[in-house]
RODO-945822 format. One record per residue (C-alpha): residue number from 0; residue in one letter; z, x, y. Coordinates in Angstrom, 1 decimal. Example, Ala and Ser with C-alpha at 12.3 -4.5 7.8 and 13.67 -1.06 7.14 Angstrom:
! RODO-945822
0; a; 7.8; 12.3; -4.5
1; s; 7.1; 13.7; -1.1
END
This chain:
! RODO-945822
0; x; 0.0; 0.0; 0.0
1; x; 1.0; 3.1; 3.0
2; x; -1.8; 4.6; 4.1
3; x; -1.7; 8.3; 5.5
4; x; -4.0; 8.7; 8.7
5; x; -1.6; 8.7; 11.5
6; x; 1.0; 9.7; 9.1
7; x; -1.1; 12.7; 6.6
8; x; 1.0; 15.6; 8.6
9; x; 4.4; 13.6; 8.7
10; x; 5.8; 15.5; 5.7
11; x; 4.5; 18.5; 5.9
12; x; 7.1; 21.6; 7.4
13; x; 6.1; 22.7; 10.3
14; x; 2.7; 20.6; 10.7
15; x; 4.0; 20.7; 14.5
16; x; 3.1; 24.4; 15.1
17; x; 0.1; 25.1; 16.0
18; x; -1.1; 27.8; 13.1
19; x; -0.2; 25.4; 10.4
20; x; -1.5; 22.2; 12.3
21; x; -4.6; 24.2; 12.1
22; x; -5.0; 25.1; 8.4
23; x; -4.5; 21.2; 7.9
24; x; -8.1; 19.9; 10.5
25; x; -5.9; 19.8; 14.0
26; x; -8.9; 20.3; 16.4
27; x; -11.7; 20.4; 14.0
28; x; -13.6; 17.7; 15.8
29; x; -13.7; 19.4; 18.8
30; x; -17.2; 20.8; 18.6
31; x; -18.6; 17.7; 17.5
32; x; -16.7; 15.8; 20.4
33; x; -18.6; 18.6; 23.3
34; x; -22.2; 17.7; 21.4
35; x; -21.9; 14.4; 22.2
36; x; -22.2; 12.5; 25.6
37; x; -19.3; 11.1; 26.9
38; x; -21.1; 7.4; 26.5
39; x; -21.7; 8.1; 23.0
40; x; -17.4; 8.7; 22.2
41; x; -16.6; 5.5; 24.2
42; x; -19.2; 3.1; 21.7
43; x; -18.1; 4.9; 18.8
44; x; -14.1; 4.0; 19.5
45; x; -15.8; 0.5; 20.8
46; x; -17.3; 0.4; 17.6
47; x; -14.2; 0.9; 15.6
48; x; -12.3; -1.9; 16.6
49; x; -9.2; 0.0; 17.7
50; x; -6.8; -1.9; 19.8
51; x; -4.1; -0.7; 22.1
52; x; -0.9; 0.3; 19.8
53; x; 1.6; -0.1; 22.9
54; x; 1.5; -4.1; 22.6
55; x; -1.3; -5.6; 24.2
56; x; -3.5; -4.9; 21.9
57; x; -6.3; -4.7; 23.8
58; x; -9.5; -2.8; 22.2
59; x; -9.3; 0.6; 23.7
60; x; -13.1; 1.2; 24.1
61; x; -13.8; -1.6; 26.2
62; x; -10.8; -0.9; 28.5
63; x; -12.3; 2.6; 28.9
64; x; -15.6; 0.7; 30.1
65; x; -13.7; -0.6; 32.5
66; x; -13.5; 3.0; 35.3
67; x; -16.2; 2.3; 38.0
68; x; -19.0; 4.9; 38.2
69; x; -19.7; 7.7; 41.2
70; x; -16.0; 6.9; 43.2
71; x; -16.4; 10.4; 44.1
72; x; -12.5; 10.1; 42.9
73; x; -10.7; 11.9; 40.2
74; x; -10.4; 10.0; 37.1
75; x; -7.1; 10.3; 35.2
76; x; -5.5; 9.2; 31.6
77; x; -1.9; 8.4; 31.3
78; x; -0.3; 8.4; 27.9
79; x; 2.6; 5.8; 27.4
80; x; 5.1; 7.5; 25.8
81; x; 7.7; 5.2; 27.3
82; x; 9.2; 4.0; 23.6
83; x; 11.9; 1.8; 25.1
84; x; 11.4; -1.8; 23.2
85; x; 14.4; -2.1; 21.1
86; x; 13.1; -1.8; 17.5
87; x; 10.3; 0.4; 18.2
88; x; 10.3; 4.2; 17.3
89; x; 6.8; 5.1; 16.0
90; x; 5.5; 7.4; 18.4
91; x; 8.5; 9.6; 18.1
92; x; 7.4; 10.7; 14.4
93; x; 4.2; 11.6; 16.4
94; x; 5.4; 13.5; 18.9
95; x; 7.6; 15.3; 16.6
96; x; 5.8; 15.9; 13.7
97; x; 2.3; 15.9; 14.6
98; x; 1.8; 16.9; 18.6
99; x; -1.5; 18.6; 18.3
100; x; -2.9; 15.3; 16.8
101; x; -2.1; 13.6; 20.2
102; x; -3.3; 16.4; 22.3
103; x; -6.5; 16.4; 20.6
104; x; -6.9; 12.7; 21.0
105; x; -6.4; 13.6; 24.5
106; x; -9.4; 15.8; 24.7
107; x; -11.2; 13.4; 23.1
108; x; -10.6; 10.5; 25.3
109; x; -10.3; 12.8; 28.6
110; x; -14.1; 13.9; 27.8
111; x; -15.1; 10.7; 27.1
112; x; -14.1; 9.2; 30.2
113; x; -14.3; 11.9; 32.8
114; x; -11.0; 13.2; 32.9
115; x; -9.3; 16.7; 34.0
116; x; -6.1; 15.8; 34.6
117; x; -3.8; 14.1; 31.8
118; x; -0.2; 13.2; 32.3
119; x; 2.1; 12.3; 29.1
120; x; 5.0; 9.8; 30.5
121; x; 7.7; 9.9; 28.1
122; x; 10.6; 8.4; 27.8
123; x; 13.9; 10.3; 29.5
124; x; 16.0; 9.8; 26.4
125; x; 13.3; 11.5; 24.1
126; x; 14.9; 15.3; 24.9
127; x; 14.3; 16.6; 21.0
128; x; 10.9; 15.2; 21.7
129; x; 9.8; 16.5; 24.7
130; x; 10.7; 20.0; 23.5
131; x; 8.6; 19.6; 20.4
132; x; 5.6; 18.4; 22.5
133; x; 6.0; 21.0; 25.6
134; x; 6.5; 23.5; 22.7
135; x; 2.8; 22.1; 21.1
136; x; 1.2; 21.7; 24.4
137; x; 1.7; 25.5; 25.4
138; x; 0.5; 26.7; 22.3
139; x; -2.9; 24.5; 23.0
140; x; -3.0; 26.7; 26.2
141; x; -2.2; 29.9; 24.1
142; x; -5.2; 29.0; 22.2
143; x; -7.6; 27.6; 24.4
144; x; -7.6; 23.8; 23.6
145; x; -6.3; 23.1; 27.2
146; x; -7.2; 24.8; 30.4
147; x; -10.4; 25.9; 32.2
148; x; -12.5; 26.3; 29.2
149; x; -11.3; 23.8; 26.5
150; x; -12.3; 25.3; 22.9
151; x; -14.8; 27.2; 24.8
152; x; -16.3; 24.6; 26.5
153; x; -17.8; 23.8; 29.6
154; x; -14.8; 21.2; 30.4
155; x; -11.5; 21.5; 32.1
156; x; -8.5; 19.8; 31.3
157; x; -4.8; 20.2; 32.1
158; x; -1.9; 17.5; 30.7
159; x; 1.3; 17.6; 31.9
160; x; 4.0; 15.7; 30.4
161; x; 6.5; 13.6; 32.8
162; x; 9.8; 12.6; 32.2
163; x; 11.2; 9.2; 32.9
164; x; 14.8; 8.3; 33.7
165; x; 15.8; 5.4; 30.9
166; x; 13.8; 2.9; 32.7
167; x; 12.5; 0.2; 30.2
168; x; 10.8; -1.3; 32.8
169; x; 8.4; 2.0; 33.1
170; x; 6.9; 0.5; 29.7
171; x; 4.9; -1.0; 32.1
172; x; 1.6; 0.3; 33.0
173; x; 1.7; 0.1; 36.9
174; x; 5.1; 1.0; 36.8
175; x; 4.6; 4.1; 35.1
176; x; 1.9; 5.1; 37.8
177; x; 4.9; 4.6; 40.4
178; x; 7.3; 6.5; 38.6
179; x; 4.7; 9.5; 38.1
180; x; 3.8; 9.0; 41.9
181; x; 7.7; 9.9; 42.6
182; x; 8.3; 6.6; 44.0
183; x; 10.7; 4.0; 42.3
184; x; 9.6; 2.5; 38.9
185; x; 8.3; -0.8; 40.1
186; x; 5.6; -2.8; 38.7
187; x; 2.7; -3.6; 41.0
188; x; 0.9; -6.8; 41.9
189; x; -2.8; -7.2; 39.9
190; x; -5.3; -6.8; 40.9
191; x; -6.5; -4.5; 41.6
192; x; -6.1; -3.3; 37.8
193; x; -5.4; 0.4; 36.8
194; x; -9.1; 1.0; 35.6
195; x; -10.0; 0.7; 39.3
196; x; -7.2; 1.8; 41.4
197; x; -4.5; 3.3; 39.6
198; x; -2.7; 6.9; 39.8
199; x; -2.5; 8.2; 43.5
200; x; -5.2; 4.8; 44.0
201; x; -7.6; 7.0; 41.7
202; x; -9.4; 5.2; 38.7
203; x; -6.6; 5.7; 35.5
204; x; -6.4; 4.7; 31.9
205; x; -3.2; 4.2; 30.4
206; x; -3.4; 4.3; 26.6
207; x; -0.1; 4.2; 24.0
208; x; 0.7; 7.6; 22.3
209; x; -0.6; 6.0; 18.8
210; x; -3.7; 4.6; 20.3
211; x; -4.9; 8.4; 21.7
212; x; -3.6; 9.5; 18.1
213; x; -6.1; 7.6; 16.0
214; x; -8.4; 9.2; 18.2
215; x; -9.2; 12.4; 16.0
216; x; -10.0; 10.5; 12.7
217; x; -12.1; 8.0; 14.3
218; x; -14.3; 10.8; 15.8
219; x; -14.1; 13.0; 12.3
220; x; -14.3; 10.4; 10.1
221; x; -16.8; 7.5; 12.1
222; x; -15.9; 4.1; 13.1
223; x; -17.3; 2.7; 9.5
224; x; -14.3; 4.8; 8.1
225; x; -12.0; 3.5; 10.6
226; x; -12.9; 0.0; 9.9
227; x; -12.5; 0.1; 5.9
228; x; -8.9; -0.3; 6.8
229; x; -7.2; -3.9; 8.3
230; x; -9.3; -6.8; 9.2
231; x; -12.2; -7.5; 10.9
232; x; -10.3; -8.5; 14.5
233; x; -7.4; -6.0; 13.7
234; x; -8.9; -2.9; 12.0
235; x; -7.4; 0.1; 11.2
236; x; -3.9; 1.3; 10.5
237; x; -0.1; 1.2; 12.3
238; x; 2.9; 2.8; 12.1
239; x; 5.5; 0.1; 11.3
240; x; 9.2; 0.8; 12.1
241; x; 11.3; -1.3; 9.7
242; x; 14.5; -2.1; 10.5
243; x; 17.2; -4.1; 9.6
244; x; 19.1; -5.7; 6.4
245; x; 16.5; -3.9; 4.3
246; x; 17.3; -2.1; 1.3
247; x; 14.7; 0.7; 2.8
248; x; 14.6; 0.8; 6.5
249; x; 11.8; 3.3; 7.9
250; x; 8.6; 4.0; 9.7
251; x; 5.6; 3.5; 7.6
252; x; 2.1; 3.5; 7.7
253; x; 0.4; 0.4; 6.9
254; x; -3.3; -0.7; 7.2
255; x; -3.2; -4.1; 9.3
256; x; -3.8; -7.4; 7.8
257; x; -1.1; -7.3; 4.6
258; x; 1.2; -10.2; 4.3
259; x; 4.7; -9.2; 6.0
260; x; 7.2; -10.8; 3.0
261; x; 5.3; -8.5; 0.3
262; x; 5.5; -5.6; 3.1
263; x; 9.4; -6.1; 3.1
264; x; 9.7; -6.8; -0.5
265; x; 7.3; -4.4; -1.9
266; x; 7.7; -1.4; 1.2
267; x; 11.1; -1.9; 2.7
268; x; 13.2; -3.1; -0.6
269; x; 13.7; -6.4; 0.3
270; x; 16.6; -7.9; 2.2
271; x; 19.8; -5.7; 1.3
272; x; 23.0; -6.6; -0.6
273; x; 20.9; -9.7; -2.1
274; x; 21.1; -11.7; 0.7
275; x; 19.4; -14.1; 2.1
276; x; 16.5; -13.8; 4.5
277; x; 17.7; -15.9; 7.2
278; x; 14.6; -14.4; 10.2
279; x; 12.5; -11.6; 11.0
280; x; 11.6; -10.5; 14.6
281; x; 7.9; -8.9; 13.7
282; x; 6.8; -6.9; 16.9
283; x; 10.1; -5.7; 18.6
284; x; 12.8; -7.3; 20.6
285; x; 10.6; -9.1; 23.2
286; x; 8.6; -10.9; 20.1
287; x; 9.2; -14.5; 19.2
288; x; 11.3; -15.2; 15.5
289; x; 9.8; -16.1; 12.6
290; x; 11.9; -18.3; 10.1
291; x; 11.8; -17.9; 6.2
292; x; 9.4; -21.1; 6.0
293; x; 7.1; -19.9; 8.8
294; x; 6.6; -16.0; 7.1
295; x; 5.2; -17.5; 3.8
296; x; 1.8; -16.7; 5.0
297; x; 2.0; -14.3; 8.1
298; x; 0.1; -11.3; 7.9
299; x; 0.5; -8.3; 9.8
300; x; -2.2; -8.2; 12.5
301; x; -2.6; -9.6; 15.9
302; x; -4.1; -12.8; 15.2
303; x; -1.9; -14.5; 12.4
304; x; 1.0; -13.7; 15.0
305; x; -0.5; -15.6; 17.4
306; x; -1.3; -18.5; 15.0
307; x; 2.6; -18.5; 14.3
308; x; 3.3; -18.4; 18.3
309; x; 4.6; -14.8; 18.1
310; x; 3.4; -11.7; 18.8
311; x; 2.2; -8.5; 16.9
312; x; 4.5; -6.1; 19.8
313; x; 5.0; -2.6; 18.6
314; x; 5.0; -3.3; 15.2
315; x; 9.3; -2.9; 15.0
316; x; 10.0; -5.0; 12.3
317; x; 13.3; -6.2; 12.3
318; x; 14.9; -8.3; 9.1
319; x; 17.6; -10.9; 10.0
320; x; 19.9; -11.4; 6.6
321; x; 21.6; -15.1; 6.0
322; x; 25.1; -13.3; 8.2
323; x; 23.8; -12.4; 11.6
324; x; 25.1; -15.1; 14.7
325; x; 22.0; -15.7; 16.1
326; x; 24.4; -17.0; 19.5
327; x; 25.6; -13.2; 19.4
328; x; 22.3; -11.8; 19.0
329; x; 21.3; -13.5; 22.1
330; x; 23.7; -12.3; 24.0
331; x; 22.6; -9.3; 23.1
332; x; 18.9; -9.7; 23.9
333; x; 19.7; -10.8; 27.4
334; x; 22.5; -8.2; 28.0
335; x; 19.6; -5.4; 27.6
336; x; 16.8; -7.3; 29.6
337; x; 19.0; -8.1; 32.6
338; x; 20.1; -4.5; 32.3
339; x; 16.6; -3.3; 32.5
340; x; 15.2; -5.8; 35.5
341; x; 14.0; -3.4; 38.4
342; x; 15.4; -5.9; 40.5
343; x; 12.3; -6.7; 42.4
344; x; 11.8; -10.4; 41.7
345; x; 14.3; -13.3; 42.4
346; x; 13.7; -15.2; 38.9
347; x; 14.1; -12.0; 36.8
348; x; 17.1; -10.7; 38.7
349; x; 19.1; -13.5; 39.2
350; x; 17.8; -15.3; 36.5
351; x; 18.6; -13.4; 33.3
352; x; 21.8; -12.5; 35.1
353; x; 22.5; -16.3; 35.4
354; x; 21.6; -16.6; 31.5
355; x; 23.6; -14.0; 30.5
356; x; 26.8; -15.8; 32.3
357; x; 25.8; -19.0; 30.1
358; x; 25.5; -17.6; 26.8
359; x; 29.1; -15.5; 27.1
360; x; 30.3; -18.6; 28.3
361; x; 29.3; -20.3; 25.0
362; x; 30.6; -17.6; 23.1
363; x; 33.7; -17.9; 24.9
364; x; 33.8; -21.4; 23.1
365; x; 34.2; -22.8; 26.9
366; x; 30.4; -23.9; 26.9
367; x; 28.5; -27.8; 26.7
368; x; 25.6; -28.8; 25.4
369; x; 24.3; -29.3; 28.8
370; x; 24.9; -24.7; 29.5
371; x; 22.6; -24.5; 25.9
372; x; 20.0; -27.0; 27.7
373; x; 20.1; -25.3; 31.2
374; x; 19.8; -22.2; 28.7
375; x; 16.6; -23.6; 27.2
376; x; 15.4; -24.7; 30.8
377; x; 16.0; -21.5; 32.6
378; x; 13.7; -19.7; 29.9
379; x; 11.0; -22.4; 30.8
380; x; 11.2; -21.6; 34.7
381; x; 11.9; -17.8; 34.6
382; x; 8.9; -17.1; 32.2
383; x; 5.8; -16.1; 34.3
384; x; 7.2; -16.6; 37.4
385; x; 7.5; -12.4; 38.2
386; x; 5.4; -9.6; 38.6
387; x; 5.2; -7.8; 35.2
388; x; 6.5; -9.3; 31.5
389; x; 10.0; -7.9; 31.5
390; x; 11.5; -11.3; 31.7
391; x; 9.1; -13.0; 29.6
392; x; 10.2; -10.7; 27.1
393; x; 13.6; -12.0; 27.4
394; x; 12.9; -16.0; 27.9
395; x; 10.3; -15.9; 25.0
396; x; 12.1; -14.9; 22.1
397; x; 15.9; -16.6; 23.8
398; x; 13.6; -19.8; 23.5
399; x; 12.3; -19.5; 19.9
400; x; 15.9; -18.8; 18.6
401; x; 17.3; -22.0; 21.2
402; x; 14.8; -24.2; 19.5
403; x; 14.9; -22.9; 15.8
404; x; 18.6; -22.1; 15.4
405; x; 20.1; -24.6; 17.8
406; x; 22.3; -25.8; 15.6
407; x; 24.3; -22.7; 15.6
408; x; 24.4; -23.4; 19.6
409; x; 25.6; -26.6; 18.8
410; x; 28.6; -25.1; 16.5
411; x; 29.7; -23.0; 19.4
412; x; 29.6; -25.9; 22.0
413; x; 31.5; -28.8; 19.2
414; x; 33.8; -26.0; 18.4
415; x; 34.7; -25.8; 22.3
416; x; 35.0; -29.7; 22.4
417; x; 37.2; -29.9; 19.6
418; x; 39.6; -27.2; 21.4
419; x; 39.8; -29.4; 24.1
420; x; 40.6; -32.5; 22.4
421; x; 43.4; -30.6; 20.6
422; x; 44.8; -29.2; 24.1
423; x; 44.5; -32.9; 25.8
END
């Protein structure tokens, strides 16, 4: 069932140096990649079917295709290494174990689109990683992969990695571009889009670490071999991060399209201790829940999520055994997003920080129905109304566990009642 693309160099000692990444194809596609034009790279990833691996899914060639032609402005590529979903940590085993495989998707999307400048915005957090990939991206200087003459090519390229503060909020694209700019991480108002005016107001692409890191097999390989893999709308591979009440939490490497209950039974070991499977969260925090009943005949790929009304995320599974308070979890949930709000808009600051009082209220067994209704309503009047996602990621999946586990709400709120009788 695992497939090893992403993953081949994962297990292999010191397949992050340089000299061994080497003896195992690290920047063997490089002199196919400089016979090529530019226009020729971007249809083949168009070709492929590969989607953006940060969330959106949205297929990388065709956002390339997006950069306007003769600005007479520098064209730059950021790479999201801003891993901050709860849940999500598969482009960390990249970083770490296989660097040069994201530098040399690099190179091969910085050709393709015109690019001399590359900046790597990684998550502040991330120390043991940014070491490893500083470490890697010096010894592509040492040897000539990045600088004034890449492999010996006529084509310049430098990529500097950039080190976030524990924002979650700098997940976001345009946020990003403002924390790389020096200026407080605040998403912008769209349009105009990245592709157009982006870095410094130069035309930018932003691409996920994993999405640049599929980049080298494509190219080696072709998009036919690329495509043998998932489905037809979701082709390919993805690190999966499961975590949980499995027996055998872990990042694996999955081709898209395989039913997720035979992915945790078969992969992950099933739901631990021989419990119950009471929900799974399939893309990461921000990602609607998915009851027992509902994951009968979910597969993992971006368009039987949104049959289900969730979302295929970052691919961080997490497993939900028959003992978790789902009112607790909530609390959780919101605790981290109203945490993480930048502050800039009304309905996500004051909103999730008005939710948050509600649901430790109901904990506090001093809640009515009519705090898990206002609960329910605030999600409906927050979601959407901001600049960026951040507090749709907290309002979407707070309403799918209101509405599928609202009994436990309930128990919380009678429990409170029946207090009060007993006082009167």
């Amino acid at each position: 069932m695992e497939v090893k693309i992403l993953s081949a160099k994962f297990d292999i000692k010191d397949a992050n140096k340089i000299a061994i990444a080497k003896t195992l194809g690290a920047y063997a596609t490089l002199d196919k990649l400089f016979a090529m034009k530019p226009e020729d790279v971007i249809e083949e990833v168009k070709k492929s079917g590969l989607r953006g691996r940060g969330g959106a899914g949205f297929p990388a060639g065709v956002k390339w295709g997006f950069l306007p032609k003769n600005t007479g402005k520098p064209i730059y590529l950021t790479v999201n290494s801003d891993e901050s979903e709860p849940a999500t940590f598969k482009d960390r085993y990249i970083l770490v174990r296989d660097p040069h495989m994201l530098i040399e998707g690099i190179i091969i999307c910085s050709y393709a689109i015109g690019c001399h400048d590359t900046y790597i915005y990684i998550r502040g957090e991330y120390t043991t990683q940014v070491k490893v990939l500083q470490a890697a991206i010096d010894e592509a200087y040492a040897e000539g992969y990045l600088g004034d003459s890449v492999a010996g090519h006529d084509f310049q390229l430098n990529v500097t990695v950039h080190r976030g503060a524990g924002a979650y909020v700098c997940g976001e694209e345009t946020a990003l571009l403002e924390s790389i700019e020096g200026k407080k991480g605040q998403p912008r108002s769209k349009p105009p889009f990245p592709a157009v005016a982006g870095l410094y107001g130069c035309p930018t692409i932003i691409n996920n670490v994993q999405t640049i890191a599929s980049l080298p097999f494509i190219l080696t390989n072709g998009a036919d071999a690329y495509k043998v893999y998932g489905t037809e709308k979701s082709p390919g591979t993805h690190l999966f991060g499961i975590s949980g009440h499995v027996e055998k939490p872990g990042m694996y490497e999955l081709p898209l399209g395989l039913p997720i209950l035979e992915v945790i039974d078969k992969v992950a070991g099933g739901v631990w201790k021989g419990r119950k499977l009471k929900g799974i969260i399939p893309g990461g925090s921000s990602t609607p829940v998915l009851l027992p009943d509902e994951v009968k005949d979910v597969t993992l790929d971006y368009e039987s999520m949104a049959a289900h009304k969730t979302m295929f995320g970052s691919g961080g599974i997490v497993v939900l055994d028959e003992t978790v308070d789902i009112v607790q979890l909530v609390k959780n949930l919101i605790d981290f997003y109203h945490h993480e709000s930048c502050g800039q808009c009304t309905p996500c600051r004051e909103g999730l920080g008005w939710m948050l009082k509600i649901i430790k209220k109901i904990l506090r067994r001093e809640g009515s129905m009519d705090d898990v209704l206002l609960l329910r309503e605030l999600c409906d009047n927050i979601e959407m109304k901001t600049v960026c996602v951040l507090s749709a990621a907290c309002t979407m999946p707070v309403r799918s566990y209101l509405d599928k586990f609202r009994h436990e709400f309930e128990a919380y709120v009678q429990g409170a009642s029946s207090a009060q009788v007993k006082q009167e």
